[in-house]
C-alpha positions in Angstrom: 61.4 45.9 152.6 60.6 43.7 150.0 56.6 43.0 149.1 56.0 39.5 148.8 54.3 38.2 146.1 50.7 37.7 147.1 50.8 41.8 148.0 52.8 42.5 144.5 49.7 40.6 142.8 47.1 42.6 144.9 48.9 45.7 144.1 48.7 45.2 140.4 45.2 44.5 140.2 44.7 47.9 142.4 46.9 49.3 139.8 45.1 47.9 136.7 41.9 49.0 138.0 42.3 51.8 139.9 45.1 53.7 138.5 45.5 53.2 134.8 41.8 54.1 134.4 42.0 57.7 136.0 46.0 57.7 134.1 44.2 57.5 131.1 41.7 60.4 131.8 44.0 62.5 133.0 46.5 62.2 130.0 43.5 62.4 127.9 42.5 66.0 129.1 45.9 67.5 129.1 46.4 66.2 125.2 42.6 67.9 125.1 43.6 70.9 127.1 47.2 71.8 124.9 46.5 73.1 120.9 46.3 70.2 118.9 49.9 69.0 117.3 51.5 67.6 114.5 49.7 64.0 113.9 53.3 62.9 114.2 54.1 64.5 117.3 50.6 63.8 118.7 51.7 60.1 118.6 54.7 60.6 120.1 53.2 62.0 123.0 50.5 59.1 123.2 53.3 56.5 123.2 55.2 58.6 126.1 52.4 58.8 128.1 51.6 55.1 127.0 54.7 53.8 128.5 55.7 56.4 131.6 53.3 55.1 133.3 54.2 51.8 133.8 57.7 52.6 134.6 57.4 53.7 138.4 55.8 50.8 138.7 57.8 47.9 137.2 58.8 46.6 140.6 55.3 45.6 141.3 54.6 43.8 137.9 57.9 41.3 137.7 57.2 38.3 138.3 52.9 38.4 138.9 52.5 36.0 135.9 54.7 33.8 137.1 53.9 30.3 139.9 54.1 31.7 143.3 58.0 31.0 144.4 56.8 30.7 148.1 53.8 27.7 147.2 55.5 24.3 147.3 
C-alpha cells in the first residue's frame, strides 16, 4: 500500500525531527566509542554514516517538495 502524499509529508517531518536528531547522536558515540582513525578514514566514515541514513528512507522523501498531485 502506497502512502499518500499528505502522510509521506508528515512522515518526513517525524523523520527530520525525530529521527535524524537521535541518528546523529548515536553515530556520534560509536565514532566516540571506536580508537580514533586515520583523518582520512575518519571522513569516510562520517560521509557513510552521512548518507546510510537517508537511504531506507528515500521512498518517503520523493516527491515532498513537490505541488500536491491529488490538489486540483
Amino acid at each position: 500500500m502506497a502512502l499518500s502524499y499528505k502522510a509521506r509529508r508528515r512522515w518526513s517531518l517525524v523523520i527530520l525531527l525525530i529521527w535524524l536528531p537521535f541518528y546523529i547522536v548515536v553515530a556520534v558515540s560509536v565514532m566516540n566509542a571506536i580508537p580514533r582513525q586515520h583523518l582520512l578514514v575518519e571522513l569516510l566514515i562520517y560521509l557513510v554514516l552521512g548518507i546510510a541514513w537517508a537511504i531506507p528512507f528515500k521512498f518517503i522523501f520523493k516527491g515532498v517538495g513537490k505541488a500536491d498531485p491529488d490538489a486540483e
